[in-house]
Structure formats: structure tokens, C-alpha cells
C-alpha atoms as an extended CHARMM CRD file, in Angstrom:
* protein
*
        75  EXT
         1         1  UNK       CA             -7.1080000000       19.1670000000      -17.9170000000  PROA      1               0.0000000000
         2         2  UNK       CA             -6.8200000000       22.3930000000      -20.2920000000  PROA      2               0.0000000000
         3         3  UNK       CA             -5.3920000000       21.7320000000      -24.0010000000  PROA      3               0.0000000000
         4         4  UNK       CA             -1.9760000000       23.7810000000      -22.9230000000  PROA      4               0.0000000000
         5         5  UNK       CA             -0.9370000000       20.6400000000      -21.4190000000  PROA      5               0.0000000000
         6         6  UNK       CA             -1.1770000000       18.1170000000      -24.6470000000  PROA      6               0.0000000000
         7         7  UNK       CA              0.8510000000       20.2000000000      -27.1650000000  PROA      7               0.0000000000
         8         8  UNK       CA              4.3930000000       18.8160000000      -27.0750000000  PROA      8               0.0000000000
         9         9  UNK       CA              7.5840000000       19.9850000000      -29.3000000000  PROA      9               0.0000000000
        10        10  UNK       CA             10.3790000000       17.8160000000      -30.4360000000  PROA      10              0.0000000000
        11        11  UNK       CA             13.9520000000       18.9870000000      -29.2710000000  PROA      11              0.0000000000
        12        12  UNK       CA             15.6090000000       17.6630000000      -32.2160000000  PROA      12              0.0000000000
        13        13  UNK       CA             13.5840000000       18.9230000000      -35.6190000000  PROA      13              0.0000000000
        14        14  UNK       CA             11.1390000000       21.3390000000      -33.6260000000  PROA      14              0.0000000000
        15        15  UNK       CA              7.5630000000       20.1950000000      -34.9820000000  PROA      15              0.0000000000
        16        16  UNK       CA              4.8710000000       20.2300000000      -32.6380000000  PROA      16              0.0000000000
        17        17  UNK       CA              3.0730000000       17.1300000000      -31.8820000000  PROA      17              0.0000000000
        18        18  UNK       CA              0.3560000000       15.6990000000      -29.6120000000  PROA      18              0.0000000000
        19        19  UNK       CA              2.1400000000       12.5810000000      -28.8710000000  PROA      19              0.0000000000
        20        20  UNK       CA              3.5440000000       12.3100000000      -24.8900000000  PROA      20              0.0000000000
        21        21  UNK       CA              6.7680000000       10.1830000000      -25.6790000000  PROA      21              0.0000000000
        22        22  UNK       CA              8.4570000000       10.8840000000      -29.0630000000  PROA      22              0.0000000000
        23        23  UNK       CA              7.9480000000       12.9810000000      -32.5060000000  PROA      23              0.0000000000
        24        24  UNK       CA              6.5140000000       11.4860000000      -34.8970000000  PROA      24              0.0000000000
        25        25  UNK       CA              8.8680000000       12.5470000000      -37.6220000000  PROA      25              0.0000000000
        26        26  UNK       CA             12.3620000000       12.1640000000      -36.2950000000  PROA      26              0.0000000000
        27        27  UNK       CA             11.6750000000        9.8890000000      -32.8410000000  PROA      27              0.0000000000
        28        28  UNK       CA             13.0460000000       12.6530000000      -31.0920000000  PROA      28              0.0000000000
        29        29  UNK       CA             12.3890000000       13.1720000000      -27.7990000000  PROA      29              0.0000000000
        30        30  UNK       CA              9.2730000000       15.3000000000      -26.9480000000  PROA      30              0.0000000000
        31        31  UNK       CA              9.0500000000       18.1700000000      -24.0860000000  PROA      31              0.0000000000
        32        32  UNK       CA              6.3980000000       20.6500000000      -23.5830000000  PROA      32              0.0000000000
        33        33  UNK       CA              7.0070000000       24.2320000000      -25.3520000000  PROA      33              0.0000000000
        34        34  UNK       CA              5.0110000000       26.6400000000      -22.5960000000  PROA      34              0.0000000000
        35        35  UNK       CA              7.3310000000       28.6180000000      -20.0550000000  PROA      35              0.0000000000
        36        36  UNK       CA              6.2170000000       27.2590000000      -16.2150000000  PROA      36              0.0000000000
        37        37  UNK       CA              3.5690000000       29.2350000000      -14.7120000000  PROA      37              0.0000000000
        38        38  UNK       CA              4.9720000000       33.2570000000      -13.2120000000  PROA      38              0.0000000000
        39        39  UNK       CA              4.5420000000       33.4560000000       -9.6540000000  PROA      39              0.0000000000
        40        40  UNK       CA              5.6680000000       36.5120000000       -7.3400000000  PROA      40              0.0000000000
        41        41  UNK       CA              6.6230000000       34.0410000000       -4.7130000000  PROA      41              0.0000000000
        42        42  UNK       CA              9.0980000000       32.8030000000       -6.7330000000  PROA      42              0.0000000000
        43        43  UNK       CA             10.9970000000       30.2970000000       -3.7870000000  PROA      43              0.0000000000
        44        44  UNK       CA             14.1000000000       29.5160000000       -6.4980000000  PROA      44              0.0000000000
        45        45  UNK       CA             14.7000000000       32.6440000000       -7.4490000000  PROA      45              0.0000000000
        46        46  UNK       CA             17.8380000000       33.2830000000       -5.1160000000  PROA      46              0.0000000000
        47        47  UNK       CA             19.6320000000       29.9230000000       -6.5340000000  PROA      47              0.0000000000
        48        48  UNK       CA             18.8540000000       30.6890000000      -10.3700000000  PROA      48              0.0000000000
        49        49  UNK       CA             20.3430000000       34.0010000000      -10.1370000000  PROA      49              0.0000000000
        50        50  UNK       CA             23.2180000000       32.4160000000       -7.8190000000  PROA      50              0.0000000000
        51        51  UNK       CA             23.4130000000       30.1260000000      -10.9300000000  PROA      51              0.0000000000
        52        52  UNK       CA             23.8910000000       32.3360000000      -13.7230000000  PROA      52              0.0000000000
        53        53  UNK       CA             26.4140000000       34.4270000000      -11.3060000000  PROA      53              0.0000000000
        54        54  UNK       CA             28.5950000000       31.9690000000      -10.6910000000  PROA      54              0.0000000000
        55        55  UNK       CA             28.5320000000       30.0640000000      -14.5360000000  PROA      55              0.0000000000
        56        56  UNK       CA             29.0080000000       33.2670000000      -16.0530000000  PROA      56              0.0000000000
        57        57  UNK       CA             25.6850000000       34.2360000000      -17.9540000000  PROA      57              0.0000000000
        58        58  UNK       CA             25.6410000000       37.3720000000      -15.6870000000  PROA      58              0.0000000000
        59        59  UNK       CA             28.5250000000       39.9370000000      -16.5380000000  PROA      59              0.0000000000
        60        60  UNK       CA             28.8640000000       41.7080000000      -13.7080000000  PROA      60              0.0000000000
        61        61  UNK       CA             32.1350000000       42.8790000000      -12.2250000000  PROA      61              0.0000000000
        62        62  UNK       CA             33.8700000000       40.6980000000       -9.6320000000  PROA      62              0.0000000000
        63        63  UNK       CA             33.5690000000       42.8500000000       -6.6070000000  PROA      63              0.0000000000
        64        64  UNK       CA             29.4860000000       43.4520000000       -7.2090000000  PROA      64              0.0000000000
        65        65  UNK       CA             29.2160000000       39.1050000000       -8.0650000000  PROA      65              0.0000000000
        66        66  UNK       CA             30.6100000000       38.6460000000       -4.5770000000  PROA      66              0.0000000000
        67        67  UNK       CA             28.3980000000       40.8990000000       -2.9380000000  PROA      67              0.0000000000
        68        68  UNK       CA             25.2710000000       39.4840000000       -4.2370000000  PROA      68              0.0000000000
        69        69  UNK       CA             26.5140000000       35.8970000000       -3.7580000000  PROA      69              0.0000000000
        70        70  UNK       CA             27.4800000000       36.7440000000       -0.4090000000  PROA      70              0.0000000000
        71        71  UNK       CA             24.0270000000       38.3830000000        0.2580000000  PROA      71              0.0000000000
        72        72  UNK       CA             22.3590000000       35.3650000000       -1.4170000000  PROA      72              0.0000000000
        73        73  UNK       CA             24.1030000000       32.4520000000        1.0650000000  PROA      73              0.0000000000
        74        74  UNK       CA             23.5590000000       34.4100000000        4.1610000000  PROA      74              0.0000000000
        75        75  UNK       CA             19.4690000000       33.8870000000        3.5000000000  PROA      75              0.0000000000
């Protein structure tokens, strides 16, 4: 296993740690600070951006949201 995979960052203070369960400073919970791997086969693609459509992170106008939700159901 490469060393990527042992760092871990606390959600609550934001030290980095080694430790798998909790930081040792606060006894936050621990989670691991690397962005998942890119792939061009992305297979979740479709329901992320369906996501952020629909809840609003994406400003797009109404008429161009349903097209692409529309688009993105019929697959």
C-alpha cells in the first residue's frame, strides 16, 4: 500500500494525522484529504451533474436545466 493512503485530516480542527479513527487533538473524526482517483470513464458523472442541477449549485436558466435533465433521464 503507497503512503497516500495513511495520511488522514480531522474535519473538525483540520490537522493532519496518521491515526485511522480519530484526531489526536480534538477526537474529531478523521477522513482522508486526497480527491478520488480522475478517470475518463467517469460512470457517475450524469447523476452528479443531475445533482447540482436540480439542488441549485448550477445557475443555469430554467428552460436549458430542463433540457439537460431531460437528456440526462432518457440515458
Amino acid at each position: 500500500m503507497g503512503r497516500q493512503g495513511l495520511l488522514r485530516r480531522c474535519e473538525v480542527c483540520g490537522a493532519y494525522t496518521l491515526s485511522q479513527d480519530k484526531c489526536p487533538k480534538c477526537g474529531g473524526p478523521v477522513r482522508t484529504p486526497h480527491p478520488p482517483k480522475f478517470s475518463p470513464d467517469d460512470r457517475f458523472a450524469k447523476y452528479r451533474l443531475a445533482m447540482k442541477l436540480t439542488s441549485g449549485i448550477l445557475k443555469v436558466s430554467d428552460e436549458v436545466r430542463e433540457k439537460i435533465l431531460k437528456s440526462l433521464l432518457k440515458t
